[in-house]
N, CA, C and O atoms as a Maestro MAE file, in Angstrom:
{
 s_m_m2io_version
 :::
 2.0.0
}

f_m_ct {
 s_m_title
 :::
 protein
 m_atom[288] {
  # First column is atom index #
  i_m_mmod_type
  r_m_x_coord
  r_m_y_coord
  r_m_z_coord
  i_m_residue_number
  s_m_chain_name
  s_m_pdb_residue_name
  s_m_pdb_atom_name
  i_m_atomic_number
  :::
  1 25 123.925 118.811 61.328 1 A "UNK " " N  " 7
  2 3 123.856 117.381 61.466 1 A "UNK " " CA " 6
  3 2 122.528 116.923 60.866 1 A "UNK " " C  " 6
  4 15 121.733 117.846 61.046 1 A "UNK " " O  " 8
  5 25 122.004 116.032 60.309 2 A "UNK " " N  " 7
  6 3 121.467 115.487 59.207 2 A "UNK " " CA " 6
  7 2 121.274 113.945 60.238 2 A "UNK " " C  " 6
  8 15 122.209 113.256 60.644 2 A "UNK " " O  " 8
  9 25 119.833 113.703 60.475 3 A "UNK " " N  " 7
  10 3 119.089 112.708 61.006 3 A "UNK " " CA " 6
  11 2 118.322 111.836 60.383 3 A "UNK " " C  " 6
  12 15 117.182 112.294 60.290 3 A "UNK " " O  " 8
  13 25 118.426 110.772 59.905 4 A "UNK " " N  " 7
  14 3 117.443 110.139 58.935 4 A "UNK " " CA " 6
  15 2 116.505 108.911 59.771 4 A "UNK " " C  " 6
  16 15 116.785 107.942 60.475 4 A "UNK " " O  " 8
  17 25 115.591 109.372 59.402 5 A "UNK " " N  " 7
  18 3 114.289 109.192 60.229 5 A "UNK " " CA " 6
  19 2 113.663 107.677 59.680 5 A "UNK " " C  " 6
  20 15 113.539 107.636 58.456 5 A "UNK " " O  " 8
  21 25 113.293 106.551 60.347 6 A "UNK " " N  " 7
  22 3 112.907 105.638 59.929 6 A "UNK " " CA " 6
  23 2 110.952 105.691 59.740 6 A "UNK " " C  " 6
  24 15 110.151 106.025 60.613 6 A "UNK " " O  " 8
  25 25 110.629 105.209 58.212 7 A "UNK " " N  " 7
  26 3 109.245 105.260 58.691 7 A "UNK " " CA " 6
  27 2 108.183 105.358 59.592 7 A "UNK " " C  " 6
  28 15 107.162 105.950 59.242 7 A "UNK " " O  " 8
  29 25 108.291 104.793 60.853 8 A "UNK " " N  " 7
  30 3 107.912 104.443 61.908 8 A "UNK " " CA " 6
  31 2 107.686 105.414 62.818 8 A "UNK " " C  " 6
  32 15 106.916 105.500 63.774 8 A "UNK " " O  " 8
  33 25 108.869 106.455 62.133 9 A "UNK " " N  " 7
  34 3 108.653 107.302 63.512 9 A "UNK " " CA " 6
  35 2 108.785 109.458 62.734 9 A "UNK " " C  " 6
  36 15 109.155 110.523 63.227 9 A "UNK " " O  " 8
  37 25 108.279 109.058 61.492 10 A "UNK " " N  " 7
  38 3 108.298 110.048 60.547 10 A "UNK " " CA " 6
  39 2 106.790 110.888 60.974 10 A "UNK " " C  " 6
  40 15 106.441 112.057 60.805 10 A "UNK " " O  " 8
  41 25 106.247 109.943 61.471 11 A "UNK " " N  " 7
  42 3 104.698 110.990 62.199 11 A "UNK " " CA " 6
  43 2 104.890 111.752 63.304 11 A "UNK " " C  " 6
  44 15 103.948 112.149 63.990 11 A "UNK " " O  " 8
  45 25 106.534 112.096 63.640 12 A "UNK " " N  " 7
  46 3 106.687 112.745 64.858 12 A "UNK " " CA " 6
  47 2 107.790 114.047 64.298 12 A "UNK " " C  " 6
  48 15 108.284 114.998 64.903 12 A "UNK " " O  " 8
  49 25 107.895 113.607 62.933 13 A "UNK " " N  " 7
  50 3 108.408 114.662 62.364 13 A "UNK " " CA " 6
  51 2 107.730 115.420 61.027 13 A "UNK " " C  " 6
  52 15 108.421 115.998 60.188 13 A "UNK " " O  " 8
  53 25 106.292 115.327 60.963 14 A "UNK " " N  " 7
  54 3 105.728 115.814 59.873 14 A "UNK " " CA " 6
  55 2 105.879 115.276 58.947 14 A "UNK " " C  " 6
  56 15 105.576 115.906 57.934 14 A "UNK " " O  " 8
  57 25 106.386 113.934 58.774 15 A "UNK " " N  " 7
  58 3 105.969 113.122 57.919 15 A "UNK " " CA " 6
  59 2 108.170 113.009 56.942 15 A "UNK " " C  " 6
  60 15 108.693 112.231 56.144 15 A "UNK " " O  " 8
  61 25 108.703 114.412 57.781 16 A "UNK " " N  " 7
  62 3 110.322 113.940 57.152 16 A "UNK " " CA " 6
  63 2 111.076 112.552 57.197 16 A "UNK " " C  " 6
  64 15 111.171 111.781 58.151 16 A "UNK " " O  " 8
  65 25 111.581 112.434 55.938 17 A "UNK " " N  " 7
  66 3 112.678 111.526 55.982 17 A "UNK " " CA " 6
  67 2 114.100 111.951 56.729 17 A "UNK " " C  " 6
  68 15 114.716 111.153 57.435 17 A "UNK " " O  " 8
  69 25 114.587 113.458 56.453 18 A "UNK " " N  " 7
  70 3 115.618 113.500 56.834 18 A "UNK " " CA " 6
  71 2 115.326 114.865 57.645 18 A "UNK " " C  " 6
  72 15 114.522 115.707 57.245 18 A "UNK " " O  " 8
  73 25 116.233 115.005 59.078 19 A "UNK " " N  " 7
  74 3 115.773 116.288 59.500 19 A "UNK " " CA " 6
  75 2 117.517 116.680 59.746 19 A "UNK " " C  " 6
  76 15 118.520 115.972 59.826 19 A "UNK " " O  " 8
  77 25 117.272 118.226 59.818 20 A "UNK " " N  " 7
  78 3 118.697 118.676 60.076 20 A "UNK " " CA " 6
  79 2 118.981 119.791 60.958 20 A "UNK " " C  " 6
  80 15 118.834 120.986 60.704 20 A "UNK " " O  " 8
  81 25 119.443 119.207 62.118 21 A "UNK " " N  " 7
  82 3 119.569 120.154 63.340 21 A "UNK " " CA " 6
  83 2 121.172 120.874 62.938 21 A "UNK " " C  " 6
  84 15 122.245 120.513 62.454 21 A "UNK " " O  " 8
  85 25 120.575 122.019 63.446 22 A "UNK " " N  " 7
  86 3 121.909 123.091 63.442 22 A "UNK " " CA " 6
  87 2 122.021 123.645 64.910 22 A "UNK " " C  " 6
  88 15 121.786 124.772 65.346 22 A "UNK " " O  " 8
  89 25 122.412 122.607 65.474 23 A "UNK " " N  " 7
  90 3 122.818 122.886 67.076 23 A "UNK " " CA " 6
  91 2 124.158 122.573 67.595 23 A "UNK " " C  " 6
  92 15 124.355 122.020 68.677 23 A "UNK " " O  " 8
  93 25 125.328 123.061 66.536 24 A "UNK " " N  " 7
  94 3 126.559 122.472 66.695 24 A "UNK " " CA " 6
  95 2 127.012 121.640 67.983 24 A "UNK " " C  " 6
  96 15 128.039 121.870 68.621 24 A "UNK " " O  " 8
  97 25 126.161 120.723 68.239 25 A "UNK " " N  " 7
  98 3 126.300 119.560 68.807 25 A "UNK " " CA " 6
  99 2 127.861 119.248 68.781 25 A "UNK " " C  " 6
  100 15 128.618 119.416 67.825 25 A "UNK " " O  " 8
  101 25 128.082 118.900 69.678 26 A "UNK " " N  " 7
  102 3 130.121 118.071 70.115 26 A "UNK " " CA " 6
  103 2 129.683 116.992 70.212 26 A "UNK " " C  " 6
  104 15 130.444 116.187 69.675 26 A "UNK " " O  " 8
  105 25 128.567 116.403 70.757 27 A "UNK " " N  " 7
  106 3 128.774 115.031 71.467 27 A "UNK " " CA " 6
  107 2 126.905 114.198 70.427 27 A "UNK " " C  " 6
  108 15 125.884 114.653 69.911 27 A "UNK " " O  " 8
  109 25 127.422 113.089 70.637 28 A "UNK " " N  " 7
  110 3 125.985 112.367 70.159 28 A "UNK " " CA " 6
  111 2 124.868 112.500 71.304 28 A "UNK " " C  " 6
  112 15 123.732 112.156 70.980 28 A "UNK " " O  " 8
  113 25 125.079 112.971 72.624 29 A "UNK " " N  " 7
  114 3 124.332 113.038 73.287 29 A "UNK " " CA " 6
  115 2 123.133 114.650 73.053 29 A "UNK " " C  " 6
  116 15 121.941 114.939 72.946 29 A "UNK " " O  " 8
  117 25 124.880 115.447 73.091 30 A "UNK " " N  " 7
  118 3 123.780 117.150 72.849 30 A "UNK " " CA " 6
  119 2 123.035 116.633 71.351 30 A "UNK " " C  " 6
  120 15 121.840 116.902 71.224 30 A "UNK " " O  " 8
  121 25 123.686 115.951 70.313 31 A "UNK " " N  " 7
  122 3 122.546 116.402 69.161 31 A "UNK " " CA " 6
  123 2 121.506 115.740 69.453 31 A "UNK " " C  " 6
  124 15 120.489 116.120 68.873 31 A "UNK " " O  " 8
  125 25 121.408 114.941 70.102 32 A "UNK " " N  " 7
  126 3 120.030 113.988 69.936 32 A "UNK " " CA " 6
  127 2 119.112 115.143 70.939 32 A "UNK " " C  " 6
  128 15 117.903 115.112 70.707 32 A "UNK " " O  " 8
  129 25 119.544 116.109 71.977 33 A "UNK " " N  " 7
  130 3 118.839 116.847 72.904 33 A "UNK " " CA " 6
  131 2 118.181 117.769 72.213 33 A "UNK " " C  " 6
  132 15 117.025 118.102 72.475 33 A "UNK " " O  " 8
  133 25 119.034 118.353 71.067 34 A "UNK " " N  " 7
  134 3 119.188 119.306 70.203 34 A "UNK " " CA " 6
  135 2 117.633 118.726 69.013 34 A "UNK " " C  " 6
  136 15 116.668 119.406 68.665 34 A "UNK " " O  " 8
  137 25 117.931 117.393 68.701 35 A "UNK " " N  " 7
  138 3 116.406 116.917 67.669 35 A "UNK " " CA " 6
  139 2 115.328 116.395 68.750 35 A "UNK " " C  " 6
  140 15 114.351 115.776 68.331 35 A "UNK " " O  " 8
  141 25 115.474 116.616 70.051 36 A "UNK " " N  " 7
  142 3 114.272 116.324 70.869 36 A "UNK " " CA " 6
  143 2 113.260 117.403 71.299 36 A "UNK " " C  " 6
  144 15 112.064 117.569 71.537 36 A "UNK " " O  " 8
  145 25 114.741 118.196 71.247 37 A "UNK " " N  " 7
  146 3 113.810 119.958 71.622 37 A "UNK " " CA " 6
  147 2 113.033 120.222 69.872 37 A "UNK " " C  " 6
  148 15 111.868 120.620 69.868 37 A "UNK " " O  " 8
  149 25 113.496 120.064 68.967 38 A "UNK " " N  " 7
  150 3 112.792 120.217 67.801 38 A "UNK " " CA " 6
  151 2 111.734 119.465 67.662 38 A "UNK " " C  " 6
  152 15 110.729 119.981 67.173 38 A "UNK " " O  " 8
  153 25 111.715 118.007 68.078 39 A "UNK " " N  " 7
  154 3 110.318 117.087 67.758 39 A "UNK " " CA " 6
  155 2 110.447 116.399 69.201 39 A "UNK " " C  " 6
  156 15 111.145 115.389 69.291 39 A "UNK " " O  " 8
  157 25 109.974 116.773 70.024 40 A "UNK " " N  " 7
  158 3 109.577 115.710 71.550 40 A "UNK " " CA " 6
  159 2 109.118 114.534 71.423 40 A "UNK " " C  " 6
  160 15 109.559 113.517 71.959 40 A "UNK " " O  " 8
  161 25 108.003 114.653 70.540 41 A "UNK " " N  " 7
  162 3 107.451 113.306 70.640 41 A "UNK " " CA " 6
  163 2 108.381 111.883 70.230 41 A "UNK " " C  " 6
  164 15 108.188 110.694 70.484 41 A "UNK " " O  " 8
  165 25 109.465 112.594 69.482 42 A "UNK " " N  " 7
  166 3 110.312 111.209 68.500 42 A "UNK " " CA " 6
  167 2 111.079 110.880 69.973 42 A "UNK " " C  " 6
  168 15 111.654 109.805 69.806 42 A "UNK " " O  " 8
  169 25 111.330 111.390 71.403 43 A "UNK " " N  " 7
  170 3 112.324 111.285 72.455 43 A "UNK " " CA " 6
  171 2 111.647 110.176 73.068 43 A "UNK " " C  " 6
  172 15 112.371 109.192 73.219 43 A "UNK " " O  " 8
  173 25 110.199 110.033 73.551 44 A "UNK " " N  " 7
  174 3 109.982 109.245 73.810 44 A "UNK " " CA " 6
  175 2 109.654 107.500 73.460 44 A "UNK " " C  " 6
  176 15 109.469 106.606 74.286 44 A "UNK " " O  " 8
  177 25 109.660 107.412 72.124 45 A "UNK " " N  " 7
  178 3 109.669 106.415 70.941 45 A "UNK " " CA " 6
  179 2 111.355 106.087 70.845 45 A "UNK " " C  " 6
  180 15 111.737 104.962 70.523 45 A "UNK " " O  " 8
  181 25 112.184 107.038 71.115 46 A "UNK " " N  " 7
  182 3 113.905 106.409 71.075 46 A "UNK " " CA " 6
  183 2 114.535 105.949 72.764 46 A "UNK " " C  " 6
  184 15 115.623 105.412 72.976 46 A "UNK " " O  " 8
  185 25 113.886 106.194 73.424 47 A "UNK " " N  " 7
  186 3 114.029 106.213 74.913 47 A "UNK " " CA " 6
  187 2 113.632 105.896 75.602 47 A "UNK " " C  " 6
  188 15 112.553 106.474 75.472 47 A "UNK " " O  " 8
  189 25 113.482 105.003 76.937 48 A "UNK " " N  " 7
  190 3 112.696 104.123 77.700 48 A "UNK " " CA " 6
  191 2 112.682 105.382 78.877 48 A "UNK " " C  " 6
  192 15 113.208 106.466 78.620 48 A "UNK " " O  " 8
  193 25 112.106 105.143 80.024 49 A "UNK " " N  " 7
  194 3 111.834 105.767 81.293 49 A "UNK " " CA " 6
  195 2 113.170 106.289 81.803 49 A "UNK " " C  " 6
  196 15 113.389 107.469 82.075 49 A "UNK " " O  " 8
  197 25 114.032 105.301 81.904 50 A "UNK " " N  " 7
  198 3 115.442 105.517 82.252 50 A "UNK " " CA " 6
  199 2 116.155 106.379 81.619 50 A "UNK " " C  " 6
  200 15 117.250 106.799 81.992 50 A "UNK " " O  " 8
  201 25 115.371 106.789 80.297 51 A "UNK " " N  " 7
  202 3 116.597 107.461 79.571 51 A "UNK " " CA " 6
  203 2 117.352 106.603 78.781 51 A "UNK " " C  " 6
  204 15 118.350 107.162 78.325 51 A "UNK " " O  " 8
  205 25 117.220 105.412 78.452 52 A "UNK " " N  " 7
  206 3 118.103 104.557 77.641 52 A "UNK " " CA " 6
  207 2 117.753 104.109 76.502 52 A "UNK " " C  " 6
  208 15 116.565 103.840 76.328 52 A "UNK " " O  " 8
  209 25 118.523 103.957 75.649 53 A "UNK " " N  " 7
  210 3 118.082 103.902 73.628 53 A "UNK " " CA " 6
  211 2 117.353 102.423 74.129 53 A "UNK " " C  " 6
  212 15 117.810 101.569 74.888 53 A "UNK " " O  " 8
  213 25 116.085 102.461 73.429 54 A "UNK " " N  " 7
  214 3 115.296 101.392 73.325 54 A "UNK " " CA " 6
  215 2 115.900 100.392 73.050 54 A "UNK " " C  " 6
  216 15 117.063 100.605 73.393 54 A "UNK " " O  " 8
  217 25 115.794 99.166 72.527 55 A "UNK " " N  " 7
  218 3 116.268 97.756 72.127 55 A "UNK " " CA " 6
  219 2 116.487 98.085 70.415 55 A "UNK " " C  " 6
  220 15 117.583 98.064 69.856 55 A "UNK " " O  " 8
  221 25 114.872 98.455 69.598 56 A "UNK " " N  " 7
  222 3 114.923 98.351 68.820 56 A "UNK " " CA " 6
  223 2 115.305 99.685 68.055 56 A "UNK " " C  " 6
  224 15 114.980 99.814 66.875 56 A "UNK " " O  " 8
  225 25 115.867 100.489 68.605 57 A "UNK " " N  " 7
  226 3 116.681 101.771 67.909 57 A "UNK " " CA " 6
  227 2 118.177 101.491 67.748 57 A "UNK " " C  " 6
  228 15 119.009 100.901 68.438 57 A "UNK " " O  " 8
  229 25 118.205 102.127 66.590 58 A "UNK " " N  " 7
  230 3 119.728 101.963 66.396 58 A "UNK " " CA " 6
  231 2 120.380 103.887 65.799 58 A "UNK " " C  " 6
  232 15 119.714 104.748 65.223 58 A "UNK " " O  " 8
  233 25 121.578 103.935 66.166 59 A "UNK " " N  " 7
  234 3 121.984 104.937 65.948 59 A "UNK " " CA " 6
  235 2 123.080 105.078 65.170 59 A "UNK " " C  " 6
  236 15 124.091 104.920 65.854 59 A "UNK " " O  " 8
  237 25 123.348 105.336 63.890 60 A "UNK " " N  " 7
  238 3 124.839 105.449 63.578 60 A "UNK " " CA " 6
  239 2 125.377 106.711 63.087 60 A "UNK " " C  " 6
  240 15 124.733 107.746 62.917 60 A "UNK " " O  " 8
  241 25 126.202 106.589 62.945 61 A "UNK " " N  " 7
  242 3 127.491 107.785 62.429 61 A "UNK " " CA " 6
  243 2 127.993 107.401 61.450 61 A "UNK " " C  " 6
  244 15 128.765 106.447 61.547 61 A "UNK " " O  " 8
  245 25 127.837 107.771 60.650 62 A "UNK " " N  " 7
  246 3 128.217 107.286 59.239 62 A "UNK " " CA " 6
  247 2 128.065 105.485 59.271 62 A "UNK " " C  " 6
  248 15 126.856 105.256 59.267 62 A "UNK " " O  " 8
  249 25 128.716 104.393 59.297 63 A "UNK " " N  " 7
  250 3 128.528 103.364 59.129 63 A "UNK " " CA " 6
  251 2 128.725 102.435 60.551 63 A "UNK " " C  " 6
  252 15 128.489 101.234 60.686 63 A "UNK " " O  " 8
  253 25 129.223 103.371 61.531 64 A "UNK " " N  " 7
  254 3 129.290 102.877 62.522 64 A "UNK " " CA " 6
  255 2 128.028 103.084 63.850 64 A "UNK " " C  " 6
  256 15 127.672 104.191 64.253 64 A "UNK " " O  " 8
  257 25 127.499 101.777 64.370 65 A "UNK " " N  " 7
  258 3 126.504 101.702 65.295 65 A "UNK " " CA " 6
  259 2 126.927 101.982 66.785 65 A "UNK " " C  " 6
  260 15 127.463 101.215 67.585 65 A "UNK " " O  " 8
  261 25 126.557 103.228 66.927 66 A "UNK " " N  " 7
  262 3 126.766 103.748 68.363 66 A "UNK " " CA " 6
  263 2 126.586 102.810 69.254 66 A "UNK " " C  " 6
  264 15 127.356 102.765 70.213 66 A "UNK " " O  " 8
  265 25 125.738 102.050 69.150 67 A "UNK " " N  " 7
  266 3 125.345 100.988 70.783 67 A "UNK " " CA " 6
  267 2 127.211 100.073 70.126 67 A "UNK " " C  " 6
  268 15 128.095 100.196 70.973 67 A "UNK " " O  " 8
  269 25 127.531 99.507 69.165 68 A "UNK " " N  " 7
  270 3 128.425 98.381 69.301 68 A "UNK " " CA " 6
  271 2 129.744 99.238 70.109 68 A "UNK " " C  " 6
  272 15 130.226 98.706 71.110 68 A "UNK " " O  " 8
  273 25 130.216 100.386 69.697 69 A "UNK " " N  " 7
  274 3 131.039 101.477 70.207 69 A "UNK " " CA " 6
  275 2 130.944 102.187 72.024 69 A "UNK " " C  " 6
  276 15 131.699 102.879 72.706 69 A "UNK " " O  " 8
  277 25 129.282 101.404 72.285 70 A "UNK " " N  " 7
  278 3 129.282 101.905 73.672 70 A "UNK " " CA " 6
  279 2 129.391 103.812 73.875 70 A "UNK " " C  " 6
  280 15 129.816 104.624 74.697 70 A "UNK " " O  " 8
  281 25 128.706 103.796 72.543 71 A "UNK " " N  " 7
  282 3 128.738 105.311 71.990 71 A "UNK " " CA " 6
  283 2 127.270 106.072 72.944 71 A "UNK " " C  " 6
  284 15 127.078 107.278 72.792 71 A "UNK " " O  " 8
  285 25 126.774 105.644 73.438 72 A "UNK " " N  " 7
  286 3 125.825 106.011 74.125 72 A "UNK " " CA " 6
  287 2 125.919 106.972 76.079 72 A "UNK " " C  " 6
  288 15 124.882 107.290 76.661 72 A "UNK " " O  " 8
  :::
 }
 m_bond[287] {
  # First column is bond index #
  i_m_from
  i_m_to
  i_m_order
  :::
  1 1 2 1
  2 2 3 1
  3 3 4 2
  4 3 5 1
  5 5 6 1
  6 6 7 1
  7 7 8 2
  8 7 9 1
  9 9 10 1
  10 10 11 1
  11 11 12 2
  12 11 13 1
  13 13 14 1
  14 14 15 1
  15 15 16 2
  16 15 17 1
  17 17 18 1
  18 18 19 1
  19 19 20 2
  20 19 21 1
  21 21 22 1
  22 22 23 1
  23 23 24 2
  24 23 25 1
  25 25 26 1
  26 26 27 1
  27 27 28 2
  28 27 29 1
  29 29 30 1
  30 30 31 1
  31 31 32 2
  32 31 33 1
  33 33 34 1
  34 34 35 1
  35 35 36 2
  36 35 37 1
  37 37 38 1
  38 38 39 1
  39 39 40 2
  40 39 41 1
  41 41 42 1
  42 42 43 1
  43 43 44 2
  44 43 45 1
  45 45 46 1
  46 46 47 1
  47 47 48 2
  48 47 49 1
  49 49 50 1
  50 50 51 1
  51 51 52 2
  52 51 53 1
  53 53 54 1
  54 54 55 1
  55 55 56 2
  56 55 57 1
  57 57 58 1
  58 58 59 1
  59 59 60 2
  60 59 61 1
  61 61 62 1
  62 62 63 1
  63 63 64 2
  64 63 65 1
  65 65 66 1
  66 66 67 1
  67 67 68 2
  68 67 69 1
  69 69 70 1
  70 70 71 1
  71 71 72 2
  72 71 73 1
  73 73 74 1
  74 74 75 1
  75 75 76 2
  76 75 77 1
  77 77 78 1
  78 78 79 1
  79 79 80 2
  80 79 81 1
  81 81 82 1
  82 82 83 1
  83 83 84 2
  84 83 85 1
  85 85 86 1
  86 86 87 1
  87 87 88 2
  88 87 89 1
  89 89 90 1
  90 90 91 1
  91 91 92 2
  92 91 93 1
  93 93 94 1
  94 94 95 1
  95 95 96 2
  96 95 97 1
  97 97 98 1
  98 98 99 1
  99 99 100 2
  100 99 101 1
  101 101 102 1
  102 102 103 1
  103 103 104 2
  104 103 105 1
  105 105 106 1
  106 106 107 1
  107 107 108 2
  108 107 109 1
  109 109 110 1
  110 110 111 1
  111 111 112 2
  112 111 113 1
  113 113 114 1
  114 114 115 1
  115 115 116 2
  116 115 117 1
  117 117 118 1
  118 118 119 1
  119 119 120 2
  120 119 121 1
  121 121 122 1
  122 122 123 1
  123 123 124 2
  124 123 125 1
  125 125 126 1
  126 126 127 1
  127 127 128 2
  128 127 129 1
  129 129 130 1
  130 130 131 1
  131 131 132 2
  132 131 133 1
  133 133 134 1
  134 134 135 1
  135 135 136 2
  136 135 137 1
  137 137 138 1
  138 138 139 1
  139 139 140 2
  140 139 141 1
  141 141 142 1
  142 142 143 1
  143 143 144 2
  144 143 145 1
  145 145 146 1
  146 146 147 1
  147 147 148 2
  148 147 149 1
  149 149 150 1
  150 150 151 1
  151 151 152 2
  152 151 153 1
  153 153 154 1
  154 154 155 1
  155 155 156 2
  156 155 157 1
  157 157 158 1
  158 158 159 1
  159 159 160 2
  160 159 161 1
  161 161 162 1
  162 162 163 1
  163 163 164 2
  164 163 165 1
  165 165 166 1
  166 166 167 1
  167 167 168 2
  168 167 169 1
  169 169 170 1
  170 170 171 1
  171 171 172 2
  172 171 173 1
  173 173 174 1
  174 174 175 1
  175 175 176 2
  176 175 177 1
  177 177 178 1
  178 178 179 1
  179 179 180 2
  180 179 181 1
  181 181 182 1
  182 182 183 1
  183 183 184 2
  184 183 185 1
  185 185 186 1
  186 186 187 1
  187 187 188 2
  188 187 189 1
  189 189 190 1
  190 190 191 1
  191 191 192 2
  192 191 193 1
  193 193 194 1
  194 194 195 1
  195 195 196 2
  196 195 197 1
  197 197 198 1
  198 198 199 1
  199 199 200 2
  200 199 201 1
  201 201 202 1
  202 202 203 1
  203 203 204 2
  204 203 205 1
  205 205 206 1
  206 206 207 1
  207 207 208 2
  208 207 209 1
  209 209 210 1
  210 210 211 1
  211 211 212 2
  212 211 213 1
  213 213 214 1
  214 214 215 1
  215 215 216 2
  216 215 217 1
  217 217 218 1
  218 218 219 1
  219 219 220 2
  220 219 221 1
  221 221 222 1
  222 222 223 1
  223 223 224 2
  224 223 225 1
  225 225 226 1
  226 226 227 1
  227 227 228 2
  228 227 229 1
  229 229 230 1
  230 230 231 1
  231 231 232 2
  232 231 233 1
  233 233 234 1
  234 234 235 1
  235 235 236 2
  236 235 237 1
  237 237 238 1
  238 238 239 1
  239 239 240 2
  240 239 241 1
  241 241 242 1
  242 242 243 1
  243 243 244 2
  244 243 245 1
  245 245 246 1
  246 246 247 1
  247 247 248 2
  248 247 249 1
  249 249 250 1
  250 250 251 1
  251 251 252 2
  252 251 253 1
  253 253 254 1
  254 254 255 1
  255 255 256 2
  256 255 257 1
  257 257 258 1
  258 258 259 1
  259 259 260 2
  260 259 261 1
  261 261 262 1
  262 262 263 1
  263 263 264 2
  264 263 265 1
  265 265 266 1
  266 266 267 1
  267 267 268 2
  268 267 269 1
  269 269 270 1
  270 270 271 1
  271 271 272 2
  272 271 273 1
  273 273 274 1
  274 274 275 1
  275 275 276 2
  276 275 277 1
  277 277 278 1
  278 278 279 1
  279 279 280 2
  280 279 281 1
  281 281 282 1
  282 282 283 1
  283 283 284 2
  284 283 285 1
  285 285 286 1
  286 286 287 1
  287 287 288 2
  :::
 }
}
């Protein structure tokens, strides 16, 4: 799976644009666990206290935005 990293938050991945976890992830939940255990710091910058995708993160799957899908 293939993560593309917005400027903003590329200082938590060594400076990558694109990172690519090989954690045959099933669900959007394991891969994102799967690129947190690889870079921690990017978990807390996508995630509030609760555990919930920030306001200003967005997530998609090919062209579709996980939050409109309730993909979260």
């Amino acid at each position: 799976m293939v993560f593309f990293i917005p400027g903003p938050l590329r200082e938590q991945t060594g400076g990558r644009a694109q990172v690519r976890i090989d954690a045959g992830a099933g669900t959007l939940g394991e891969a994102l666990a799967a690129l947190w255990r690889e870079y921690p710091g990017l978990r807390d910058r996508m995630v509030n206290e609760q555990g919930e995708v920030r306001q200003h993160v967005n997530i998609f799957i090919g062209d579709e935005n996980m939050r409109d899908c309730g993909g979260f």
